[in-house]
Structures are given as structure tokens and as C-alpha cells.
LUMROGU-753420 format. One record per residue (C-alpha): residue in three letters; x, y, z. Coordinates in nm, 2 decimals, always signed. Layout:
! LUMROGU-753420
   r      X      Y      Z
 ALA      X      Y      Z
...
END
This chain:
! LUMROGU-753420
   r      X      Y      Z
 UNK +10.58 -14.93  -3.33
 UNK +10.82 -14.77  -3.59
 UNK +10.70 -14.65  -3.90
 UNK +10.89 -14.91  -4.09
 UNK +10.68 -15.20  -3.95
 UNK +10.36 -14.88  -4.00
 UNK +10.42 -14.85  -4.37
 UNK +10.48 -15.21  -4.44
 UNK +10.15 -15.33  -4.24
 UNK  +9.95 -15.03  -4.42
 UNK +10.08 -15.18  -4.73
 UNK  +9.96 -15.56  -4.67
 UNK  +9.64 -15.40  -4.60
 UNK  +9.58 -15.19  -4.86
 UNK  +9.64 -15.50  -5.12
 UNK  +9.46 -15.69  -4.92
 UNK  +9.15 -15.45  -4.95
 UNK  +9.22 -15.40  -5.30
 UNK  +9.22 -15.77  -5.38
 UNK  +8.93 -15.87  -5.22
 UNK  +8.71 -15.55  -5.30
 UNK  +8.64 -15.35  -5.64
 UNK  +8.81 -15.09  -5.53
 UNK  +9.07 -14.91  -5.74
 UNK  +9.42 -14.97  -5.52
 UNK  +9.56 -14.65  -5.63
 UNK  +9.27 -14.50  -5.48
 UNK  +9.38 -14.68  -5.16
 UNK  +9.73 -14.63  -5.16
 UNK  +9.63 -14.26  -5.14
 UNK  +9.45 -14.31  -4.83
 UNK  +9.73 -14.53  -4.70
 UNK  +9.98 -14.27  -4.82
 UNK  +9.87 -14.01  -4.62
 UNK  +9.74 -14.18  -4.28
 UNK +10.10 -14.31  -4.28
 UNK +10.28 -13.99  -4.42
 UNK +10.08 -13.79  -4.19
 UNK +10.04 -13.94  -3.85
 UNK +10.35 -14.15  -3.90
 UNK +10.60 -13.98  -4.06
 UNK +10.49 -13.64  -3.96
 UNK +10.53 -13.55  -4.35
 UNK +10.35 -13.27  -4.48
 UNK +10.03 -13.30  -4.73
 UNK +10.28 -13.15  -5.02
 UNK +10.57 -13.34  -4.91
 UNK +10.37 -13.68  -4.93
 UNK +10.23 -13.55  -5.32
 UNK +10.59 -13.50  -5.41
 UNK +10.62 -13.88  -5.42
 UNK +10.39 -13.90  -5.69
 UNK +10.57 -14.03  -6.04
 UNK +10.46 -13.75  -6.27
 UNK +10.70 -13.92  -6.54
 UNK +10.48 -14.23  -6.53
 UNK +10.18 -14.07  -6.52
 UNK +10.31 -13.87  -6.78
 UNK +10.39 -14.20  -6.98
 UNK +10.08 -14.37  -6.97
 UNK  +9.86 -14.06  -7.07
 UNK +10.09 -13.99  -7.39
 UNK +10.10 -14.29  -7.48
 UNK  +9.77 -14.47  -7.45
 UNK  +9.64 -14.08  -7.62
 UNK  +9.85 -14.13  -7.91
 UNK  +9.76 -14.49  -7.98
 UNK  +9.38 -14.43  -7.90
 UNK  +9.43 -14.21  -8.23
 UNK  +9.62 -14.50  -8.41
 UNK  +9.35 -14.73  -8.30
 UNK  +9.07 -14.49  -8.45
 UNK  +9.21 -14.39  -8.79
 UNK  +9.32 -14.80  -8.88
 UNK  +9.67 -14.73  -8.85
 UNK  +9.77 -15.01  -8.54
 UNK  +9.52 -15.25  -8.79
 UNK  +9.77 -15.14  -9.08
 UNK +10.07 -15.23  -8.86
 UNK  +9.95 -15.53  -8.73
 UNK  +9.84 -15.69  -9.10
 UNK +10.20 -15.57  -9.25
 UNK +10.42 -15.72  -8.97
 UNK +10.22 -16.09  -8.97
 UNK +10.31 -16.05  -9.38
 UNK +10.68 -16.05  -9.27
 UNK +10.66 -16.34  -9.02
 UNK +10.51 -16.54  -9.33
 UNK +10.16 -16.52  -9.15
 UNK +10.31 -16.74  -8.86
 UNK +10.10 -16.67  -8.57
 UNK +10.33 -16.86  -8.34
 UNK +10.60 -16.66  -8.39
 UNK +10.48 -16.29  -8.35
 UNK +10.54 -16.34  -7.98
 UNK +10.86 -16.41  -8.01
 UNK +10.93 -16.14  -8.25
 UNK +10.79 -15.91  -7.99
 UNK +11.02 -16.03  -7.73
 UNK +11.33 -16.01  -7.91
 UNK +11.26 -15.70  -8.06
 UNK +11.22 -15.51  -7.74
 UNK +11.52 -15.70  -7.60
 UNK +11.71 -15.58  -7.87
 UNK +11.54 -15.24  -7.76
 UNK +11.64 -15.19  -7.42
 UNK +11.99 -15.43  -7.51
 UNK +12.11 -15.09  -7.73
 UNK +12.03 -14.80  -7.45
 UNK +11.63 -14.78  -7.42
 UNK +11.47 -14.71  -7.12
 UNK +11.27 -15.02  -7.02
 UNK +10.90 -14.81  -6.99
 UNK +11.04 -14.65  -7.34
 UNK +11.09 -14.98  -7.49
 UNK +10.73 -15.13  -7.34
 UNK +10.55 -14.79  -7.44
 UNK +10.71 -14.82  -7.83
 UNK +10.62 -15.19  -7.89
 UNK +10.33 -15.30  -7.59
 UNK +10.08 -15.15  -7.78
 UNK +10.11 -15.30  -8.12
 UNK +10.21 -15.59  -8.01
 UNK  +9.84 -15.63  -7.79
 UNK  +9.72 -15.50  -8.15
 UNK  +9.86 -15.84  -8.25
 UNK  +9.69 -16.03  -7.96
 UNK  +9.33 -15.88  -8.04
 UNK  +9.35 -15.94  -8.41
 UNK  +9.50 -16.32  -8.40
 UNK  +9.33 -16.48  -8.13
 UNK  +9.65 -16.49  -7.91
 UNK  +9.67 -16.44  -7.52
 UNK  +9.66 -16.10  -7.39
 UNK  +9.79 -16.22  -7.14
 UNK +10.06 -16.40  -7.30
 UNK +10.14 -16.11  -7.54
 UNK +10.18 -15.83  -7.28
 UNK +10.43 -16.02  -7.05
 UNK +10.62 -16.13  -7.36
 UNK +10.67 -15.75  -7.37
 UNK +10.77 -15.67  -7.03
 UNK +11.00 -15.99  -7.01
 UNK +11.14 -15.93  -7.31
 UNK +11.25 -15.54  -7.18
 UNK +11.39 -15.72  -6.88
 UNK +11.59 -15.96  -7.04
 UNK +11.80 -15.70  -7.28
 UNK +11.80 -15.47  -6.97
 UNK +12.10 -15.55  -6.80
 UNK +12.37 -15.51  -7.09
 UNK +12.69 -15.35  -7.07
 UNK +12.54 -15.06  -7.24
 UNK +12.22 -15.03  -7.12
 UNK +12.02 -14.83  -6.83
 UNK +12.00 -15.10  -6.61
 UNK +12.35 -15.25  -6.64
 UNK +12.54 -14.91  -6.67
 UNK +12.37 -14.86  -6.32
 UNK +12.48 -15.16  -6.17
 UNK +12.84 -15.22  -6.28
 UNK +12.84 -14.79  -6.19
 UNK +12.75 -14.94  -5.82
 UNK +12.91 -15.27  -5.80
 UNK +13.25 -15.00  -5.89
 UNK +13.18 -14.75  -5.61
 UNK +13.14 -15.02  -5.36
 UNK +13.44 -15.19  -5.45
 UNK +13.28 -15.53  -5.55
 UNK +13.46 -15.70  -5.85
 UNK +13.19 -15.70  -6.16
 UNK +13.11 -15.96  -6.42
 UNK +12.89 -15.76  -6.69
 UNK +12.87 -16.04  -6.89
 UNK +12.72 -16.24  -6.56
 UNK +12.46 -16.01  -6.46
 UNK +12.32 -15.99  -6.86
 UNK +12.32 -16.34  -6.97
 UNK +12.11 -16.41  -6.64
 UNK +11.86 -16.17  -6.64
 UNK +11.84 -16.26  -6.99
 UNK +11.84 -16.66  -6.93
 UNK +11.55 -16.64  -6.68
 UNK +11.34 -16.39  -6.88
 UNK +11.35 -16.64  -7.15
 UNK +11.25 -16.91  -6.98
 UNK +10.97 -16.73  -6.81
 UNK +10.87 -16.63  -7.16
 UNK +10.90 -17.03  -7.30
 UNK +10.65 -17.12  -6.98
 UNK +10.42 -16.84  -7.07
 UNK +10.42 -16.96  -7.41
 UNK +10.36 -17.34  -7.32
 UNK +10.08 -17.22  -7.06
 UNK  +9.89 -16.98  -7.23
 UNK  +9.81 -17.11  -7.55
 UNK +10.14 -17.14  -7.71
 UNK +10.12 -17.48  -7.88
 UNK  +9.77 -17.36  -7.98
 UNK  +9.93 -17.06  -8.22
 UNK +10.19 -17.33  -8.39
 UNK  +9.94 -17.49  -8.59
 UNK  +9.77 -17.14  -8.71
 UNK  +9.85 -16.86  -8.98
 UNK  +9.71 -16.56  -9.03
 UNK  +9.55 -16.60  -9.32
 UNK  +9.26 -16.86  -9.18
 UNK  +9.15 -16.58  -8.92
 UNK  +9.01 -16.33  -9.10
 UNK  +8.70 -16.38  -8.85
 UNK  +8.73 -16.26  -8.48
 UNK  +8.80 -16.46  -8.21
 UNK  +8.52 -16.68  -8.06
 UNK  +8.46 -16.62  -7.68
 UNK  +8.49 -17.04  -7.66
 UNK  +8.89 -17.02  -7.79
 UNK  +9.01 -16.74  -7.56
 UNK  +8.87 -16.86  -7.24
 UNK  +8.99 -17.18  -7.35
 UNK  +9.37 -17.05  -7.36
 UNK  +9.31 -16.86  -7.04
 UNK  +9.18 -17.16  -6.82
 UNK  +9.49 -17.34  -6.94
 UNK  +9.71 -17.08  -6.76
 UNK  +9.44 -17.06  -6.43
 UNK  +9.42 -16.70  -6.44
 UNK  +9.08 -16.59  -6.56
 UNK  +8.80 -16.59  -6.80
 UNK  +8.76 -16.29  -7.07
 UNK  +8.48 -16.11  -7.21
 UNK  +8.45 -15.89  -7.48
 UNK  +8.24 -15.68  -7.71
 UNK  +8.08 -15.73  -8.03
 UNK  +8.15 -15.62  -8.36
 UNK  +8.48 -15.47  -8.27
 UNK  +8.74 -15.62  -8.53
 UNK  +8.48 -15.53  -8.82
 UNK  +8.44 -15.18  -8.72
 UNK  +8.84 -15.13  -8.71
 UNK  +8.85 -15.33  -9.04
 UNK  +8.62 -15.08  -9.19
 UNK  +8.75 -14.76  -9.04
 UNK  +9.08 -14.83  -9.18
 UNK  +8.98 -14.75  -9.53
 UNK  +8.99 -14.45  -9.69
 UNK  +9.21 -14.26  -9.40
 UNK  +9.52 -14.33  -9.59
 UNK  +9.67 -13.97  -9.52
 UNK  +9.64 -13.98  -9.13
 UNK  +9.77 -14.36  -9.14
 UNK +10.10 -14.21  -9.31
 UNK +10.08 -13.93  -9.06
 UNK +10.05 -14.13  -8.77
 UNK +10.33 -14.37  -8.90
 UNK +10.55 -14.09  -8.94
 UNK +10.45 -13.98  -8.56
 UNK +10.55 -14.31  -8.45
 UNK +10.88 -14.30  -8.63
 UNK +10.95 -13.96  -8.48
 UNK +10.83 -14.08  -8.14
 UNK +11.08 -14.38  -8.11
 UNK +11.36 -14.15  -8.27
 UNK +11.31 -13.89  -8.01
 UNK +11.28 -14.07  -7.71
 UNK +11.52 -14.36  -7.81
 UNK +11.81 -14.14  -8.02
 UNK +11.80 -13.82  -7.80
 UNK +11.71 -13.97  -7.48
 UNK +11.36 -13.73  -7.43
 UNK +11.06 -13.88  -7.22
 UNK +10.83 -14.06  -7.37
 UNK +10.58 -13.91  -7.22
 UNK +10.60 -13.55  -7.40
 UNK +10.66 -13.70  -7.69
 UNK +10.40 -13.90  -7.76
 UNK +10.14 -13.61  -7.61
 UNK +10.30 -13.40  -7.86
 UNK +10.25 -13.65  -8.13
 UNK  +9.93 -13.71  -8.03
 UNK  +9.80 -13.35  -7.99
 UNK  +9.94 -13.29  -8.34
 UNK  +9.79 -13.57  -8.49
 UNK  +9.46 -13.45  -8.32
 UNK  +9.47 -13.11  -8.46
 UNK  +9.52 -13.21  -8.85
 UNK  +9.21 -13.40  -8.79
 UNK  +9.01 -13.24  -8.46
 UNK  +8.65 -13.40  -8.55
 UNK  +8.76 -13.72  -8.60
 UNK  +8.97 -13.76  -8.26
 UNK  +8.76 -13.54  -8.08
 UNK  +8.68 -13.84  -7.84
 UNK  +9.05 -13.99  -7.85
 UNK  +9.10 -13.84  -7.50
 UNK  +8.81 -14.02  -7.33
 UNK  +9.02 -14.36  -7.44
 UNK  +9.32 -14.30  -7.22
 UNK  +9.33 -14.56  -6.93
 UNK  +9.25 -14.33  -6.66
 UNK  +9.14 -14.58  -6.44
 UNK  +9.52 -14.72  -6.46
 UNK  +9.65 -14.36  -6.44
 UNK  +9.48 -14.35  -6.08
 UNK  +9.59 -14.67  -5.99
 UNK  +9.99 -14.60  -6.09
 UNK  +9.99 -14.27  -5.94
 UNK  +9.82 -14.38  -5.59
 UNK +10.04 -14.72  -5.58
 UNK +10.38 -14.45  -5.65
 UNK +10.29 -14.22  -5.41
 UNK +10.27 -14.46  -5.16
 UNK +10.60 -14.68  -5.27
 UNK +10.78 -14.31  -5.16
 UNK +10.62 -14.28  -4.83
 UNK +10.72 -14.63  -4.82
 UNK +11.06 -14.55  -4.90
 UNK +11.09 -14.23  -4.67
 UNK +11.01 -14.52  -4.39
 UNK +11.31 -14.65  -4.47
 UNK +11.11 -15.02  -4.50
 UNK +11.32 -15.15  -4.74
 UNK +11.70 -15.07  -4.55
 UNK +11.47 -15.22  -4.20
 UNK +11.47 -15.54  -4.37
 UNK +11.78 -15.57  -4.58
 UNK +11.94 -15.51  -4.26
 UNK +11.81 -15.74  -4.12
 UNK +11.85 -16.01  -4.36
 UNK +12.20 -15.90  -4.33
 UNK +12.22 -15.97  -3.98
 UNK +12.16 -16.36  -4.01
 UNK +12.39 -16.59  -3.91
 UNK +12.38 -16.75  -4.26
 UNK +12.46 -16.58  -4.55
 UNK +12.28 -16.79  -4.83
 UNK +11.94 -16.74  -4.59
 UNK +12.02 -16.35  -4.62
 UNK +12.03 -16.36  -4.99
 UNK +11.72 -16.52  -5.08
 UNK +11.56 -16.25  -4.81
 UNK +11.76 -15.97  -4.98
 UNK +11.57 -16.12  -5.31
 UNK +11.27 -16.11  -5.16
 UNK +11.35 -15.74  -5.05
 UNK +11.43 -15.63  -5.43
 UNK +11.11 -15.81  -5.57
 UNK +10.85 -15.73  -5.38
 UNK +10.94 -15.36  -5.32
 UNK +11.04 -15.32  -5.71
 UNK +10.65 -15.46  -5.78
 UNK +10.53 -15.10  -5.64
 UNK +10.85 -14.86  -5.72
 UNK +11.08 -14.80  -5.97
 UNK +11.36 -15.06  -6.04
 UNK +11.55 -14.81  -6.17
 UNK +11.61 -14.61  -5.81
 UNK +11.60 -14.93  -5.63
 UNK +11.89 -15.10  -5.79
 UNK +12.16 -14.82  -5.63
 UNK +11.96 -14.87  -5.30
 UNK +11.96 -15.25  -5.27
 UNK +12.33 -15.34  -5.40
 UNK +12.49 -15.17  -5.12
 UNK +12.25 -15.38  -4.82
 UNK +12.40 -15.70  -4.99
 UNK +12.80 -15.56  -4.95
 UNK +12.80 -15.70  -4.58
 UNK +12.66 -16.05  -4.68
 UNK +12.94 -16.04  -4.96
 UNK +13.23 -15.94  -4.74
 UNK +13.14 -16.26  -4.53
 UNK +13.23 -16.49  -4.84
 UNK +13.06 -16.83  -4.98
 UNK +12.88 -16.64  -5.30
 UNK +13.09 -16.46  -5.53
 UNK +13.00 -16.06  -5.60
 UNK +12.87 -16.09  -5.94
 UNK +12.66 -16.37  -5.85
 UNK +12.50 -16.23  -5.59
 UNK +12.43 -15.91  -5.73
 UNK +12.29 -16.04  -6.10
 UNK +12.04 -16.24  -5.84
 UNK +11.94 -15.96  -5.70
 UNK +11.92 -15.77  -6.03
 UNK +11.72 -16.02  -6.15
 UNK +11.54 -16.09  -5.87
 UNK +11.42 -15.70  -5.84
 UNK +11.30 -15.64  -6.24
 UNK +11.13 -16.01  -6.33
 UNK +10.85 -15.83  -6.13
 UNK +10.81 -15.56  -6.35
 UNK +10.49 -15.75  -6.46
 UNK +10.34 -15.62  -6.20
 UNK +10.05 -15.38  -6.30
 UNK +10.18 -15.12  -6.00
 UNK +10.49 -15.08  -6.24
 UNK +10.59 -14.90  -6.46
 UNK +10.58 -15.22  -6.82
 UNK +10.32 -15.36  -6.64
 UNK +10.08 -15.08  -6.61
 UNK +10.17 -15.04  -6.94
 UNK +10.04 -15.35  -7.07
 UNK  +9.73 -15.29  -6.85
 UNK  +9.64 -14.93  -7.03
 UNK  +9.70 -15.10  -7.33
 UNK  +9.46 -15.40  -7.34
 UNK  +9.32 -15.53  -7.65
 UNK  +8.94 -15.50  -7.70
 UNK  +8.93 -15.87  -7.63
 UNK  +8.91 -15.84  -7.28
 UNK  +8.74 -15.62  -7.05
 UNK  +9.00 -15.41  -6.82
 UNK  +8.89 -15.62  -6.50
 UNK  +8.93 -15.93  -6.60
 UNK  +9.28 -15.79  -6.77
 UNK  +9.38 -15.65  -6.50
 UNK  +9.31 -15.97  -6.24
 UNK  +9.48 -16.15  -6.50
 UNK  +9.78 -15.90  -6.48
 UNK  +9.78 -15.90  -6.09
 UNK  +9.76 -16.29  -6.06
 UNK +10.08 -16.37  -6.28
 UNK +10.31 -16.03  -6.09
 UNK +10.14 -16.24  -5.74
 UNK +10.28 -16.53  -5.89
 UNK +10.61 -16.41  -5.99
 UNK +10.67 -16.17  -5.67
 UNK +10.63 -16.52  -5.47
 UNK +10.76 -16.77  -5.64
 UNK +11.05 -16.55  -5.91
 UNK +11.32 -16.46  -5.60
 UNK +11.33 -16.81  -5.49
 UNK +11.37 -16.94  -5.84
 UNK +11.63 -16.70  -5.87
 UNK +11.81 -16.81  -5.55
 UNK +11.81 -17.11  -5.64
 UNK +11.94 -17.11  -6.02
 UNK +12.24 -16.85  -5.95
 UNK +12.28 -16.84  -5.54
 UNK +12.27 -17.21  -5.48
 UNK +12.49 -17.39  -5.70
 UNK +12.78 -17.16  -5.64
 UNK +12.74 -17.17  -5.24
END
């Protein structure tokens, strides 16, 4: 057996294990990363720990560091009661203002993790405080990134109109953008209908000054089938009374976040450093207060991202993906190849970064394009699309995001089941939608 069909059978089983036992699957992928790396790809113990994504590691301790101080000194509260003041107090649309704000993000140049790790955070802030979805709010979020990623001037599109050029396929920008957009927005529409949506249109801010009842959230999340939530007591009071009288390190950390998004966004640094840096700043005008910020960084998502990463390199050093893009490009029909090619690009982007898959994937598809019956920028905003609608997926880069993020709402289990069920649902059923609204009609 080669150690294509290895790593992808080691992969089935080590989501299968994590799914059906409490065991963290980073934890597992670890295992699986170097049984496979080792005995199969006769990889070295350093060469199989290069895989690792240090960035995203990186990422998601800055990040959920720095907000843990927000959190503490009343300054997310402060940002969450200011923005529902300019919405008019409409519940309904905060959502929606999160979407289209990080749209707008990641539409203008912003890395799609930079974009998630800027606005996840308050907007679950939002979610916590005004009895809306966690669920609902995070993927908003991640949907929202995705659906301003692929324009002419941003990561994702410069990327793909860079490799549709040096492969000689005729590119639509305009194509590949207004899809990825289009079906992120009505993903977004059926989240909001699902989850609790036509719940929020009939509330404003100003009648829930009391936290949310345990009754009205697990009402929303049986609606969408995906869980039930349990939280603690007392939580929203105690944020409410912490966030008087620190005035000074609510300015401070405002002006942290400022400088955060205009470093990273404007100057194009990580996000990672430079929300440690914030945060280790911010910690250091006031060291007794956040003493214990650093215990409230998701760690047990940090394991999880960094196992699952290793192993998506090991995966890719198996050369899994070109095994089976190969051999999608090998059948006799063309429009049976693309929806496997989709398939390829979704359910391989759930555990690695779309971002280096995108340059990998476009290229498989050129053989199934020179054949004819689907026009080049068709085929590849389907496979675009098809490869980054799964950035939900908790073993990603947005979606882990959302995860280390969670409101106090919800405990991180049933967050993160809730987060696994909808990326299961979209790695399943998303390619095939896609197929069949831009590969279909035109074939």
C-alpha cells in the first residue's frame, strides 16, 4: 500500500476516534503524524515537527491573550454596549454588521485569519451579551471573511488570477468574487433562518439587560440540530461590574486594538506578534490585575490546531491530495471530475491552509479544462469556493478561531461539537452545492 492511501486511511481514523471519543484530535493527529511520517514516509522526528503551523499557533495565543485582558478589564463589554448604540439597539442586525464588516475586511487586502482574529472576538462578545447564537455569530464571521476573500485585490484572489495567468487559463475576477461571495451569503441567510434569526428581529437591546436564560439558547440551538449549551452563573454581572472604574486600561486597550488592526492590516505584520506584543504591554501597565490572563488562552484549541497542521503536512508530503485529483482527472467525464476535484479542495482545505492549497489544486483541474464543456473561470471560482466555504471547520485556521474565542455562554465542548457538526455539514454537502450552482448550468 502507498503512503497516499496510508495517510488518507490514518486520517479517517483518527477523526473517527476523535469523534466518537473525548479525546483532543490534535492530540491524535500527533500520533497519526508520526506513525505515518515515520514508518511510512521514512521522515525524520524534526522533519515531521517542521509541519507544524507556528503562525497559527502563534495567532491563536496572541490573540485569545490579548482579548482575555479585554475581557477582564470591561473593555470587549464597552465595545459591545457602544456598537448595539450604533445599530439603534437592533439585535437582528449585529450579525449582519459582522459579516459585512469583515467582508469589507478581507475585500480591501486582509488576510482572512487577520480579519477573523480582529472582529471574531467582539463579535462572540456580542453573542454572549444579546442572547444570540454562538454558533450563528462565529460562522457569520468566517463566512463573511470568505465571501470578501476572493476580490481582485485581495490575498485569495491575487493568488488565483496569479495561477489561473501562469497556467495559461483565461480569468474572470469578477467571476470567481461575486461567487464566493454569492454562496457565502446565502450560507449566512440559512444560518440566520436556522439558528434563531427570526428570533433576534423582534428584540432590541435595550429589553436584555438580564442574561440569557438557559431555556432561550438551547431553544435556538435545537432549531439548528446541532447541540445543547451550558453555561455558568453570574458571568454577565461580574463583567458588568468589572467594567467600572478601569477607565484608563479600557482607553489603553482600545488604543492596543487600534494599533493591532493598523499593524497587521496597514503594514501587513502577523497577527500573531502583534497582538502578544499588545498584550504583554497591556499586562505590564497593570501586572496584578492580568496576572491570570495567560491561564485564559484556549490551549486546549492550540493543541488541537497544531496536532491537526502537523498532520495536514505529512498529509501533503504523501502527496494525497495530487493521488486523487489525478485521478478525478482521469475520468472519462469531465463534469464527474469536477465535483471530485471539489471534493478534493474541501475536504483537504478543512485540515490545511487554503491559502497553499489554492496554487496546488488549480493546476490538477488544467487537464479537465483543456478537455472542454466548463469554461476556465467557472471551473476554477467552483473550486475556489468549494476549497474556503470550509474554513468553518474548527481544524482551520477562522474556525479555530471562533472556537478559542467562545462566549461564556457555552462550555468549549458543546462549542466545539457544535463547530465540528456544521464544518461536517458543510465539507459534505458545500462542494456538491457548489457543483451544482456554478458547474452544472454551464455544462
Amino acid at each position: 500500500m502507498g503512503p497516499e492511501w496510508v495517510s488518507i486511511i490514518a486520517l479517517v481514523a483518527l477523526f473517527v476516534i476523535g469523534t466518537l471519543l473525548p479525546i483532543n484530535m490534535g492530540a491524535l493527529a500527533y500520533v497519526a503524524a508520526w506513525l505515518v511520517g515515520v514508518y511510512s514516509l521514512q521522515l525524520s522526528e524534526k522533519e515531521i515537527l517542521a509541519g507544524v503551523s507556528g503562525d497559527l499557533v502563534l495567532t491563536l495565543i496572541g490573540v485569545t491573550y490579548l482579548f482575555a485582558i479585554a475581557k477582564n478589564n470591561g473593555t470587549v463589554d464597552l465595545i459591545v454596549r457602544s456598537a448595539v448604540k450604533a445599530v439603534g439597539g437592533r439585535v437582528a442586525l449585529i450579525p449582519w454588521v459582522m459579516f459585512f464588516v469583515t467582508a469589507l475586511l478581507t475585500a480591501i487586502g486582509a488576510a482572512s485569519p487577520a480579519a477573523c482574529a480582529i472582529i471574531g472576538p467582539i463579535a462572540l462578545g456580542f453573542a454572549g451579551r444579546y442572547k444570540i447564537n454562538p454558533l450563528l455569530m462565529g460562522m457569520f464571521v468566517v463566512h463573511g471573511a470568505q465571501g470578501g476573500g476572493f476580490s481582485p485585490i485581495s490575498i485569495y484572489g491575487t493568488i488565483t488570477n496569479s495561477v489561473m495567468k501562469d497556467n495559461g487559463l483565461p480569468s474572470s475576477e469578477m467571476t470567481v468574487f461575486l461567487a464566493s461571495l454569492f454562496v457565502n451569503l446565502a450560507m449566512a441567510v440559512v444560518l440566520f433562518l436556522v439558528l434563531g434569526g427570526r428570533r433576534l428581529m423582534n428584540m432590541r437591546a435595550d429589553d436584555l439587560d438580564d442574561p440569557i436564560s438557559d431555556e432561550e439558547l438551547t431553544d435556538d440551538l435545537h432549531q439548528g440540530g446541532v447541540g445543547v449549551a451550558t453555561r455558568g452563573t453570574g458571568t454577565i454581572t461580574a463583567t458588568r461590574t468589572q467594567a467600572l472604574g478601569v477607565k484608563r486600561d479600557q482607553v489603553l486597550t482600545l488604543v492596543a486594538f487600534t494599533l493591532v488592526a493598523l499593524i497587521a492590516l496597514a503594514f501587513d505584520k502577523n497577527i500573531g506578534f502583534v497582538s502578544i506584543t499588545a498584550a504583554v504591554i497591556l499586562a505590564m501597565l497593570s501586572p496584578n490585575q492580568h496576572k491570570d490572563a495567560i491561564k485564559q488562552v484556549a490551549w486546549p484549541t492550540v493543541l488541537l490546531v497544531a496536532g491537526v497542521s502537523t498532520y495536514a503536512a505529512v498529509l501533503t508530503e504523501a502527496k494525497a491530495p495530487e493521488f486523487v485529483g489525478n485521478w478525478a482527472a482521469g475520468l472519462g467525464a469531465v463534469v464527474i471530475g469536477a465535483l471530485v476535484l471539489c471534493y478534493v479542495g474541501g475536504v483537504v482545505s478543512a485540515f490545511a491552509s487554503s491559502t497553499a492549497l489554492l496554487p496546488v489544486i488549480i493546476p490538477i483541474a488544467v487537464p479537465l479544462i483543456a478537455n472542454g464543456g466548463i469554461g476556465a473561470a467557472t471551473f476554477v471560482a467552483a473550486l475556489a469556493v468549494a476549497s474556503t466555504i470550509v474554513d468553518v471547520s474548527p481544524f482551520s485556521t477562522n474556525g479555530a478561531l471562533m472556537l478559542a474565542n467562545r462566549p461564556d455562554t457555552i462550555s468549549e465542548p458543546v462549542y466545539y461539537k457544535q463547530i465540528l457538526t456544521y464544518s461536517v455539514i458543510v465539507v459534505l454537502a458545500g462542494p456538491l452545492l457548489v457543483w451544482a450552482a456554478l458547474i452544472l448550468p454551464g455544462w
